[in-house]
C-alpha positions as CSV (number, residue, x, y, z in Angstrom):
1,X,0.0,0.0,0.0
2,X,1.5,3.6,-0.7
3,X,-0.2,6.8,1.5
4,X,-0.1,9.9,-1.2
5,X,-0.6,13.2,-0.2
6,X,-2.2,15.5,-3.3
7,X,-1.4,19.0,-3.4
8,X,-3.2,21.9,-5.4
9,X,-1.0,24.8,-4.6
10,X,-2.1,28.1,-4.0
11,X,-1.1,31.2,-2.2
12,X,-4.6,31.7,-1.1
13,X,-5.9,28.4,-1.5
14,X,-3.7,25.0,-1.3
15,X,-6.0,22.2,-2.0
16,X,-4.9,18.7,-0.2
17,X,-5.9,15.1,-0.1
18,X,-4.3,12.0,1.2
19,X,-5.5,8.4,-0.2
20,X,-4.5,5.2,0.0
21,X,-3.7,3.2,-2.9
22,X,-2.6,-0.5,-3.6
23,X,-3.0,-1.5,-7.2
24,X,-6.5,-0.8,-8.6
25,X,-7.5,0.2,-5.1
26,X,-8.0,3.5,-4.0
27,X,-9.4,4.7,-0.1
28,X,-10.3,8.2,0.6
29,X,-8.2,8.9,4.0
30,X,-8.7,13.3,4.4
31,X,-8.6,16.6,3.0
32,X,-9.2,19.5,3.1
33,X,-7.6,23.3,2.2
34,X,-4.9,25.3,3.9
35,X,-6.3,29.0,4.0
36,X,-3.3,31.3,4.5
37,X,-5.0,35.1,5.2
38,X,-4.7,37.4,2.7
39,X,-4.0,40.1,4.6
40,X,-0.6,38.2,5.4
41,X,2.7,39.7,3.9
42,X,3.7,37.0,1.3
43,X,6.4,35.4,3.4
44,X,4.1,35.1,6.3
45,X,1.7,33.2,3.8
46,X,4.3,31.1,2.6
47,X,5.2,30.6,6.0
48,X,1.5,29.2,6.5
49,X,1.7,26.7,3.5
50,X,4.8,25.4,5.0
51,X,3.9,24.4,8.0
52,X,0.2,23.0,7.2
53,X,2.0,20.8,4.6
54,X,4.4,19.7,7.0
55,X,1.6,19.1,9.6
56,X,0.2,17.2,7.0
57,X,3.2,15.2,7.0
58,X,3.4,14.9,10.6
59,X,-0.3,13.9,11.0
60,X,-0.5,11.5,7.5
61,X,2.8,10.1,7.0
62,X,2.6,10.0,3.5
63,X,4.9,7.4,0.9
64,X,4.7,10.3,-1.8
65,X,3.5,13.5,-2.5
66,X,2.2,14.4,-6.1
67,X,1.7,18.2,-7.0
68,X,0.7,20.4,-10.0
69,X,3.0,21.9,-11.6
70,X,2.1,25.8,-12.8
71,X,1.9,27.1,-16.1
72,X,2.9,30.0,-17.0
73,X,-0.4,32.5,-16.7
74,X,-0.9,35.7,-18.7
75,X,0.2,37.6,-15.4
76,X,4.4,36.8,-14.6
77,X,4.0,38.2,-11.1
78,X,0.8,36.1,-10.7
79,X,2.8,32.9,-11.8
80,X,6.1,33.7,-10.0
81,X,3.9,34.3,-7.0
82,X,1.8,30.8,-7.4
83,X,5.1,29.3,-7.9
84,X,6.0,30.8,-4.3
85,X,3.5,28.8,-3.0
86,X,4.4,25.7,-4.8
87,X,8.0,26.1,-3.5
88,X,6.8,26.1,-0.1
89,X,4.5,23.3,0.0
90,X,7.5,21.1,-1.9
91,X,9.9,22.1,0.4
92,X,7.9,20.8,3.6
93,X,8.0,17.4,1.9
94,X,11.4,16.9,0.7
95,X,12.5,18.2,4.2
96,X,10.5,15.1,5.4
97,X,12.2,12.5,2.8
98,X,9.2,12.1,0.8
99,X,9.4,11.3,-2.4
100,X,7.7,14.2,-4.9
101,X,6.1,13.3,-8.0
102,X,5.1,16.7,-9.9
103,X,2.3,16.2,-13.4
104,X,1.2,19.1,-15.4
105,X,-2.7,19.7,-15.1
106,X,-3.5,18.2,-18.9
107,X,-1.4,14.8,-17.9
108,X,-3.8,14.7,-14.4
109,X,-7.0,15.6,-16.1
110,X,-6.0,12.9,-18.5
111,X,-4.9,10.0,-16.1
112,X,-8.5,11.0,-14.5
113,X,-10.8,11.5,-17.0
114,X,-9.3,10.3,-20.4
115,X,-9.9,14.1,-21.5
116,X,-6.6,16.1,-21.2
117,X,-8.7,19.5,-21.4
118,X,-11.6,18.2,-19.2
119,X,-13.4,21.0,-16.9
120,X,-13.5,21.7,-13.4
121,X,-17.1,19.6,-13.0
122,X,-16.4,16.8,-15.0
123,X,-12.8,16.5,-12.7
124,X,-15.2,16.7,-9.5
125,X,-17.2,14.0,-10.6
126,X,-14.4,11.5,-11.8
127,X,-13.4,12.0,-7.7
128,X,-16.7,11.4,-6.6
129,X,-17.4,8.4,-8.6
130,X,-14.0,7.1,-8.0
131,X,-13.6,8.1,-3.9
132,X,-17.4,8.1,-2.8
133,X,-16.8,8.7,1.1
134,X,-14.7,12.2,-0.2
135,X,-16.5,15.0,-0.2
136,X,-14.4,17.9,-1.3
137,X,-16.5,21.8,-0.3
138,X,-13.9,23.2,-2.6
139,X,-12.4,23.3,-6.1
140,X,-9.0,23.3,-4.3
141,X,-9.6,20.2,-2.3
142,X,-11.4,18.5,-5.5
143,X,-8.2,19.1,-7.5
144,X,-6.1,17.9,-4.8
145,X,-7.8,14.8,-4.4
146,X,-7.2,14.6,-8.8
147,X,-3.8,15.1,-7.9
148,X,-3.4,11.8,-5.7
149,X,-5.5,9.5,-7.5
150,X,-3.8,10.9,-10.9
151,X,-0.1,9.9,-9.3
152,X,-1.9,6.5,-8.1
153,X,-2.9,5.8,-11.6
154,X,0.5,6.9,-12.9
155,X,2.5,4.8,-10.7
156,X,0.6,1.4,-11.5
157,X,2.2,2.0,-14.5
158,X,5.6,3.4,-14.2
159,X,7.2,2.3,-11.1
């Protein structure tokens, strides 16, 4: 069995989800969304990210950790900033010794849905028809969920 801990980073929102997974199986273990305030100064919210992840870490004891990696937006501050947040989640695994598996959104909508392009809804119900007991309250958390089972997919195949 491998514990994978999903992250959707975000300096305002990071998504995260931790399943179970041992061959075709899949159990829904938590999630939820780290909320750093807004009214933070950046390193302050970074600060925040870091140590929910590591909590995370602490608390689930994952085998790996997949993430999203960023594309670049229209907005270079936005995606410098977003990769920030990224940084700082990443960071609180490695300094645990967890492996990090990092997929671009297409290649997770993909090893969800079949549909490399697929939409926000049709991701949310791939999770809930593959994880019934998860209920995600957020786009953040449904992604990070995606995230995990994506990587559980992927590794079946290519480890």
């Amino acid at each position: 069995m491998t514990r994978i801990l999903g992250i959707d980073p975000g300096l305002l929102h990071t998504g995260w989800a931790v399943i179970d997974s041992q061959g075709a199986t899949r159990h829904y273990v938590a999630s939820g969304v780290i909320l750093p305030s807004a009214k933070l100064p950046m390193a302050a919210r970074l600060a925040t990210i870091f140590r929910g992840v590591d909590e995370l870490c602490a608390t689930y004891s994952p085998d790996a950790c997949s993430i999203e990696i960023i594309f670049v937006n229209q907005n270079p501050k936005t995606t410098l900033a977003l990769g920030q947040a990224r940084a700082a989640a990443i960071v609180a695994v490695a300094n645990r010794d967890i492996d990090v598996f990092e997929y671009e959104p297409n290649k997770i909508k993909k090893a969800l849905t079949s549909a490399g392009h697929a939409d926000k809804d049709a991701i949310t119900k791939m999770v809930r028809l593959l994880l019934p007991m998860a209920a995600p309250k957020s786009p953040d958390e449904a992604d990070a969920i995606a995230i995990a089972l994506a990587h559980s997919n992927m590794m079946r195949f290519t480890l």
